[in-house]
C-alpha positions in Angstrom: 0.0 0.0 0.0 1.1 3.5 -0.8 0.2 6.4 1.4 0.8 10.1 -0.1 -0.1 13.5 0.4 0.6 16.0 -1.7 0.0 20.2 -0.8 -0.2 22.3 -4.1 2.3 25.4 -2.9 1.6 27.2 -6.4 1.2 31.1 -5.4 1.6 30.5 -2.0 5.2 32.2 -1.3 6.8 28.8 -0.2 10.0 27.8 -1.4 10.7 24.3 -1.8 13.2 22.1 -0.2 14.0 18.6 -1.9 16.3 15.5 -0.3 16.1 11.7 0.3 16.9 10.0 2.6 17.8 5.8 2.3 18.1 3.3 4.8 21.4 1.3 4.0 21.3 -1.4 7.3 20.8 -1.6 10.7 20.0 2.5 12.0 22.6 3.7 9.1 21.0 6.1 6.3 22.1 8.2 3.6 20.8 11.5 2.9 21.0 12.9 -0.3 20.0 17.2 -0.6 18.7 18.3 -3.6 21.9 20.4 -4.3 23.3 17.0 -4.7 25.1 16.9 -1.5 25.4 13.5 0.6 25.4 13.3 4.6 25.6 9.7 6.5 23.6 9.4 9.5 23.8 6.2 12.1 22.1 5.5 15.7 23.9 3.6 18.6 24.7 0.4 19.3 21.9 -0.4 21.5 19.2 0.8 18.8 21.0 -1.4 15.8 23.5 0.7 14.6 26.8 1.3 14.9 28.0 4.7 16.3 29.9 5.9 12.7 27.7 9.0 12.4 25.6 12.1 13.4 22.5 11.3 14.7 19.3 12.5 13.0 18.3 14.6 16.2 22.5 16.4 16.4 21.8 16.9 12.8 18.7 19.4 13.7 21.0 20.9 16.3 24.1 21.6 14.0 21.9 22.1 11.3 20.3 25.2 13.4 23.8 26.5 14.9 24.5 26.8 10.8 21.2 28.5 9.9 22.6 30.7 12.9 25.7 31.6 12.7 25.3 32.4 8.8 22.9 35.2 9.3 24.9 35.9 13.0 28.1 36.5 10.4 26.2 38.1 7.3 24.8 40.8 9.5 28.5 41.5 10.8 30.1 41.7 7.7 27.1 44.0 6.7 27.8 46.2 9.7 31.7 46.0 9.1 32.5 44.6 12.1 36.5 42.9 11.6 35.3 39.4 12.7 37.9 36.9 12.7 36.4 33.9 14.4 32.9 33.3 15.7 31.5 29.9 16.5 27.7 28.9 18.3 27.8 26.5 21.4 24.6 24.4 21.4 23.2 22.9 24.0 19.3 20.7 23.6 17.4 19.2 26.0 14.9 16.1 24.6 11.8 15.3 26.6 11.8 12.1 28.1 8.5 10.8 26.2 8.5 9.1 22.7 8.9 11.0 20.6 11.7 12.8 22.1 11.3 16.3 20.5 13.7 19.1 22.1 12.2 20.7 24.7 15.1 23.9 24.7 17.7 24.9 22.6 20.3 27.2 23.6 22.9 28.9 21.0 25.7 30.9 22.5 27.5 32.7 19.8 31.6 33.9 20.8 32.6 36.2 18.4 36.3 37.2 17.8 37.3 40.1 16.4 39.5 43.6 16.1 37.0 46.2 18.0 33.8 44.5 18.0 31.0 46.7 19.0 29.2 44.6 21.6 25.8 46.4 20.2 26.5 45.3 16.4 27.3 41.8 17.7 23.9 41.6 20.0 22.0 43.2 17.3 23.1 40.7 14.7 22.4 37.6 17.4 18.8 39.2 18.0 18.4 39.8 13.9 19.1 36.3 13.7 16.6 35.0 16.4 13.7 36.9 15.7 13.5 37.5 12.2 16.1 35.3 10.0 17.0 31.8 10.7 14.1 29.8 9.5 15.9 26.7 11.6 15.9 28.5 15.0 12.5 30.4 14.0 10.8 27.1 13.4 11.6 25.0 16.6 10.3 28.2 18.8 6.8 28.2 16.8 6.7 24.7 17.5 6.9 25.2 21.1 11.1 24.2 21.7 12.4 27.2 23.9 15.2 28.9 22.3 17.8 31.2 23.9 20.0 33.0 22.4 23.8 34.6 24.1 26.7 35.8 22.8 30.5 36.9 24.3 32.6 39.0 22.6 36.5 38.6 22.3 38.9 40.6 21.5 41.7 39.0 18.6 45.1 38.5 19.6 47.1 41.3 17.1 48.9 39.5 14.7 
């Protein structure tokens, strides 16, 4: 039996997203993106696989910390901040209930640079919250808490 569903998007402002994803063995899959990009994602030992990969559930986190720190650095750039590092510490915590959805998420963006302005690096990390990452954006509508910090640093002169 086949099951489908399609919704007709025509004129509706949504942009699509394509993939696939295929099982190989045990909790190992493949995931193939549209842009023709592959990813490999395995479970533990204890559910049938064998602990070579990202789990589907770290791939939602990292996949957010990207959506993230792109716009957190695009904003920068556009403010002409001299970034020279920045990276996002992420932290989820899973209810303990099947399924296991995230109940937070916190991002906690450090941000190196030659004068940072602490207000350009807080504005970008808000811009990026509450209006651009679609990732972030789309866990806190469907009810994950998401917080969002940053530090700044100041580069070593080189």
């Amino acid at each position: 039996m086949v099951v489908s569903a399609a919704v007709n998007a025509v004129n509706s402002g949504v942009s699509g997203v394509q993939g696939s994803v295929k099982w190989v063995d045990g909790a190992l899959f493949v995931g193939e993106s549209g842009s023709g990009h592959a990813v490999v994602m395995d479970g533990p030992e204890d559910l049938g696989g064998r602990n070579q990969s990202l789990r589907p559930m770290e791939m939602i986190l990292l996949g957010t910390g990207g959506c993230a720190i792109y716009d957190v650095i695009a904003i920068l750039k556009k403010a002409r901040q001299q970034v020279t590092a920045c990276r996002v510490e992420l932290q989820a915590q899973r209810v303990d209930a099947v399924p296991g959805v995230f109940e937070s998420m916190g991002l906690h963006f450090v941000v190196t640079g030659h004068g940072l302005k602490e207000s350009q690096v807080r504005r970008a990390v808000e811009l990026s919250a509450e209006k651009y990452c679609s990732a972030s954006i789309m866990l806190a509508k469907g009810g994950v808490q998401v917080s969002h910090s940053f530090t700044v640093e100041e580069a070593q002169a080189s």
